[in-house]
N, C-alpha and C positions, 0 to 999 in steps of 0.2 A: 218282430218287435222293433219299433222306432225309436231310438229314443232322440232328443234333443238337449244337445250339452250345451248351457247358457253360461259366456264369457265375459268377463269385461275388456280384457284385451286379447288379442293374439299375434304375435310377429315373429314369424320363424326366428329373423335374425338378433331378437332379445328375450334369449329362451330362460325359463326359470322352474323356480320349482314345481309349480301349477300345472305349466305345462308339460314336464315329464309324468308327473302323477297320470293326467287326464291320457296324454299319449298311450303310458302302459296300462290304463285300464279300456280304451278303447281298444288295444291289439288283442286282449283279452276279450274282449265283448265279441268283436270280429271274428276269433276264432270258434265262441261260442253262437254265431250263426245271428249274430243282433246288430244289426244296424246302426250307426252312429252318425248325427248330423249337427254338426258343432256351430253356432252361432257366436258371431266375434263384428267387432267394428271393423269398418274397414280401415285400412291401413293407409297412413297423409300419405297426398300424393307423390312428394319425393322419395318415397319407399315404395309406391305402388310401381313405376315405373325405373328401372326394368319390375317385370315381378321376380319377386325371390325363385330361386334355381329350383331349392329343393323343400317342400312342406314336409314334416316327418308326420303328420295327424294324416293328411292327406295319403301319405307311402304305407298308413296302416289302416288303409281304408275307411276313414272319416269321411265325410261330404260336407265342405265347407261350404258359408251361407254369411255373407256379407252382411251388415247391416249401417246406413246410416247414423249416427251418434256424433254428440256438440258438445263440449262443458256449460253446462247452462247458466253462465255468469256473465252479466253485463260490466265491461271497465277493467277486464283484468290483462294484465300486461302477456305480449305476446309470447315469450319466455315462460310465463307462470300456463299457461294454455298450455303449451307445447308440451311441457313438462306433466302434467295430470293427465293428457290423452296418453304419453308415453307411459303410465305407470296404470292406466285406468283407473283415475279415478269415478268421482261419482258422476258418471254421466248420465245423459238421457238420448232418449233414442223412441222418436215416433214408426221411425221403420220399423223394428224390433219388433213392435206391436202387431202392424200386418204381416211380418212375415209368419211368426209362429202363427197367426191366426187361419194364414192362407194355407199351410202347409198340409199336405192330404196325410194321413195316415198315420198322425203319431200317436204313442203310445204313454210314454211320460215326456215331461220335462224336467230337467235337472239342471239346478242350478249352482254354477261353482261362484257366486258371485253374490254380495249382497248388494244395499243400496238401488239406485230407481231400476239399475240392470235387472238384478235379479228377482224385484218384485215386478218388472213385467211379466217376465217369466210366469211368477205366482200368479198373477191377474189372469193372464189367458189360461193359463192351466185348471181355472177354476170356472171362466166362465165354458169351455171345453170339456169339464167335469174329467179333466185329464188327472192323473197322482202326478205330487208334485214333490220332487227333492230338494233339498238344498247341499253341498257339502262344504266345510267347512276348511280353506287349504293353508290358511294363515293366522290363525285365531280371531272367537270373537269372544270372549270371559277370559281365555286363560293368556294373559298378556300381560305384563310390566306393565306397573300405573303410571312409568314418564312415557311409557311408548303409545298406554290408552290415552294419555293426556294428548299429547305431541297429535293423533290419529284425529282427534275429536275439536281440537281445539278450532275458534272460530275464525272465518274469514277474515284477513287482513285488508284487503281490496277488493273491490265487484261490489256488486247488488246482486245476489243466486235469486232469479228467478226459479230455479228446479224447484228449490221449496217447493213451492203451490204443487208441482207434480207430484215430488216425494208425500207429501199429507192425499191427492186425490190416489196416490198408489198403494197407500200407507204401507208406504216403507217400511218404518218400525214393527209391521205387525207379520212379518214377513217369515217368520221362524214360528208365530204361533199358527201359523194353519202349513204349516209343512207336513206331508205324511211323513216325511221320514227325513232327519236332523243325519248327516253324516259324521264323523267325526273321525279324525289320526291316531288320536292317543286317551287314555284313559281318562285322564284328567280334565281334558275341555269337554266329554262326556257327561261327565261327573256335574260339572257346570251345568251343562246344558239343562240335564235332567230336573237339578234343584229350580231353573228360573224358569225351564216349559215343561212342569211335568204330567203334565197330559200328551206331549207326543213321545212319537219313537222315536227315541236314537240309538242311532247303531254304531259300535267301532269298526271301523274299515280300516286299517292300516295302507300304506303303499305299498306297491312291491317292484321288484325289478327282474327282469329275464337275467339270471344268473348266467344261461349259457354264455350268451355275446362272451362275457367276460372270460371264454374257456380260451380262447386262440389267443395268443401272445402278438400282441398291438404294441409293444414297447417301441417298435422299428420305424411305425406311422409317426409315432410321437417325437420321437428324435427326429425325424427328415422335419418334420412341420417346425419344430421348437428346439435347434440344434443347443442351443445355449444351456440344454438340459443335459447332455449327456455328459458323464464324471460327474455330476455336481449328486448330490445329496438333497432331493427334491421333499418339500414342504409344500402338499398342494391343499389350497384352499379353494372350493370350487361354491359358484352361488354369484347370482346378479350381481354385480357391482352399484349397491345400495348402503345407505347408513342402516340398514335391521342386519345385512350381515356382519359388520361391522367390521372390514377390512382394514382401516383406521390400525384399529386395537394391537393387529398382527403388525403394522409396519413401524409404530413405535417401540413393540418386542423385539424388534430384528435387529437393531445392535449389540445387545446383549445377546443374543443366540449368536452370533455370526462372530462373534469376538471368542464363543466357547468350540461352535462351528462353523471354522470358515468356511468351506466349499458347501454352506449351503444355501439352499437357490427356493424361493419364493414364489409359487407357481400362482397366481391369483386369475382362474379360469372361469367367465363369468360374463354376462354382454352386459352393456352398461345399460341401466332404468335410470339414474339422477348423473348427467353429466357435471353439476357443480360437485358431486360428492366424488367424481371421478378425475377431475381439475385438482381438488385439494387434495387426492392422494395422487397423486404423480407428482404437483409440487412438495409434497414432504418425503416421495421417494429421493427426489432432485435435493433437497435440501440436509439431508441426513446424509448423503452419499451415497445409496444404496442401489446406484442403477445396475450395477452387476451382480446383484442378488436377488434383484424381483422383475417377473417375466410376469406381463398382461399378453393373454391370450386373446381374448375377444371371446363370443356365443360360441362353443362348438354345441351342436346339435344330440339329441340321445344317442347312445351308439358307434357315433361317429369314431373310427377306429383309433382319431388323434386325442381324443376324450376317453376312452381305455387306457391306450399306451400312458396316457399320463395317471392313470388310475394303478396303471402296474405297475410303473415306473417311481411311485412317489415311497419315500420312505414312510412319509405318514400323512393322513388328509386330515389337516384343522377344518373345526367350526367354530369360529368364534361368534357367532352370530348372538344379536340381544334377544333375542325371540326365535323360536323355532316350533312348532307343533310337531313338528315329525321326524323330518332330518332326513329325507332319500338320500341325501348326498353319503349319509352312515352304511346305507344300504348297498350303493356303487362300488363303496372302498372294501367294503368285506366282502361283494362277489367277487373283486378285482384281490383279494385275497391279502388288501393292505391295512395296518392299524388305525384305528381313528383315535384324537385328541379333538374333544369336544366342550363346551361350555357346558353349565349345567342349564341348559334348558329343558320344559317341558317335555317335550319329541325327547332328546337325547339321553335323558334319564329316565324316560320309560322304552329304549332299548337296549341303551349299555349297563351292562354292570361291570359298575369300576373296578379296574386290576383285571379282571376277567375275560373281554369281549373290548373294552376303550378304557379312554384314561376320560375323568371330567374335570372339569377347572371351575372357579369360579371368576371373573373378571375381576372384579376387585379384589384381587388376590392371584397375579400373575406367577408367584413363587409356584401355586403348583402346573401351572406351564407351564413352567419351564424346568423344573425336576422330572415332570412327566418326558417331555423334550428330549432329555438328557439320557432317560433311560433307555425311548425309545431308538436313538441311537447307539446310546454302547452296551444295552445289552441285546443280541440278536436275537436268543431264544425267546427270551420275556415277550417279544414284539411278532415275531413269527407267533407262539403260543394264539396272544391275541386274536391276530388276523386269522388265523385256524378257525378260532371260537366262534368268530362270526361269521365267516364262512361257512359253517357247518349251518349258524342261525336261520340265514337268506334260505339256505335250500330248503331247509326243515315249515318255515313260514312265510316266509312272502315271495311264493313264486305267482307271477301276474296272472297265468291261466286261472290258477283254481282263488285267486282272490276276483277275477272278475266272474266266475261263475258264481261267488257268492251275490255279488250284486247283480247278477242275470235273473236269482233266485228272488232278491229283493221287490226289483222290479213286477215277475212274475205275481209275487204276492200283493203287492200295492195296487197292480194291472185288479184282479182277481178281488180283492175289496172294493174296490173302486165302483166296478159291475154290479157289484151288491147295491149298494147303496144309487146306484143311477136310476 
């Protein structure tokens, strides 16, 4: 079995959530004996050369496949360019087109992408009479109406030639001929269902290889990021982007650090919006707080220095505006630590509060920092937690048998597919 995983972006070294998902569902697919050949833009050339050291898709048996892709806007500033390829957005790509088309042997294509990316995808998967996935790793119904607004809102500069591509792709129509709608959490399910209910969707959850997390990495983590050791670690882990919304954590940190001073602000994450990563460094510089918050850079899945700080942390925030899933919830509890999370989608359909994480609302920082407070000075309360969800991870989302479940999927979409050819 082939499958073809459709990207919009991929760059080792600004790794994010997408791509730890898709990583541990390919190590899984891999061990269950299937194929994986991931299609990704190729990378500007000042990153293409050197090439990066180490692929992690690649080290779990992917076959990576380049493709050509432009932002198809006439007039836009070279800044604004740079910045939409770095983030993928909606681009186009006439390679894209030959390569799935040329490639011998597949069996689905799947795609984690929407817009003209991922309804190529669709287009050849159908004139191929190939089954055609879609999954869904960021939302597309269950989102904050300033964040659907913000996503949707129109062109400031250019002339988008892509249009014409987008309508000859019909883009929009891209979710109603999907065999099979994937989804993270109940609730953009739920969505899906009410606005395509003639297709499948299915909830797939993420998962993470609990073991890594059994060998004690705290020693990697200190030699890489000595500035952690004694301190009382608050790790925040997730691109360095406004949807995580790191922001929110660094204007909390004077009031945390005035009740806890030795503690230390781990913000681990590669940067996708370098202005958004400009303006929090100058408000780190500006509040005073450079000895309380430590920017990591990308560490990779796995990577021993990405544990140790997962063991090492007293507790992992997500502040984030938007979340569908939350892996990052899934890390800190195989790594056996508490999570304090916002109430997003993802995050409230895995914790329950008091029990497994603490939830906050953002506009309402008080219970952040009650949460905060407990999670430090009561041990047991915080140990209890991390237990609870530790026991969760193992119980449900280990990678193997979540990617047999989609080995299974595949098989059946392979298998109607036949029918109907």
């Amino acid at each position: 079995m082939n499958i073809a995983h459709v990207l919009r972006k991929y760059n080792p070294a600004e790794w994010g959530g997408t791509e730890t998902a898709l990583h541990r569902l390919c190590a899984g697919l891999h061990q269950n004996g299937v194929r994986s050949l991931v299609y990704s833009p190729s990378l500007p050339a000042p990153i293409n050369a050197p090439a990066p050291t180490q692929d992690p898709l690649a080290e779990v048996g992917c076959e990576m496949r380049r493709f050509n892709a432009c932002v198809p806007i006439w007039g836009i500033a070279a800044e604004k360019r740079r910045q939409m390829i770095a983030v993928g957005g909606n681009l186009m790509s006439f390679g894209l087109i030959r390569s799935l088309w040329q490639e011998p042997g597949l069996s689905v294509i799947h795609a984690h992408t929407m817009g003209r990316i991922g309804s190529i995808g669709r287009v050849v998967a159908r004139r191929r009479r190939l089954p055609f996935v879609f999954t869904t790793h960021g939302g597309v119904y269950d989102l904050p109406p300033a964040l659907k607004a913000q996503m949707n809102a129109p062109l400031t500069e250019g002339l988008e030639w892509g249009k014409v591509c987008g309508l000859l792709l019909r883009s929009r129509g891209l979710l109603d001929d999907a065999d099979a709608i994937i989804t993270c959490n109940g609730r953009e399910a739920e969505l899906m269902r009410r606005k395509h209910p003639s297709r499948r969707v299915v909830v797939q959850p993420h998962g993470v290889s609990a073991r890594i997390y059994e060998a004690d990495q705290r020693g990697a983590a200190r030699l890489a990021f000595p500035r952690i050791s004694g301190r009382s670690v608050l790790l925040s882990l997730g691109r360095i982007d406004p949807v995580k919304n790191q922001a929110w954590l660094i204007e909390q940190l004077p009031a945390l650090i005035r009740r806890h001073p030795r503690l230390l602000l781990v913000l681990a994450g590669s940067v996708t919006d370098e202005t958004y990563a400009a303006e929090l460094e100058r408000e780190i510089v500006r509040h005073g707080l450079g000895w309380h918050v430590v920017l990591t850079g990308g560490l990779p899945p796995g990577d021993p220095r990405l544990v140790g700080l997962l063991q090492e942390a007293r507790a992992v925030v997500l502040p984030s505006i938007s979340e569908t899933f939350g892996l990052v919830i899934l890390e800190a509890w195989a790594a056996n630590t508490p999570v304090i999370s916002s109430r997003t989608s993802g995050a409230t359909c895995l914790i329950e509060d008091g029990k497994t994480g603490v939830l906050f609302d953002l506009a309402q920082p008080e219970r952040f920092h009650s949460g905060i407070d407990r999670l430090w000075f009561d041990r047991d309360w915080a140990g209890r937690l991390a237990s609870a969800g530790r026991q969760r991870v193992w119980a449900d989302f280990d990678t193997r048998v979540l990617a047999e479940r989609m080995r299974v999927l595949y098989e059946t979409l392979i298998d109607e597919k036949s029918c109907t050819t």
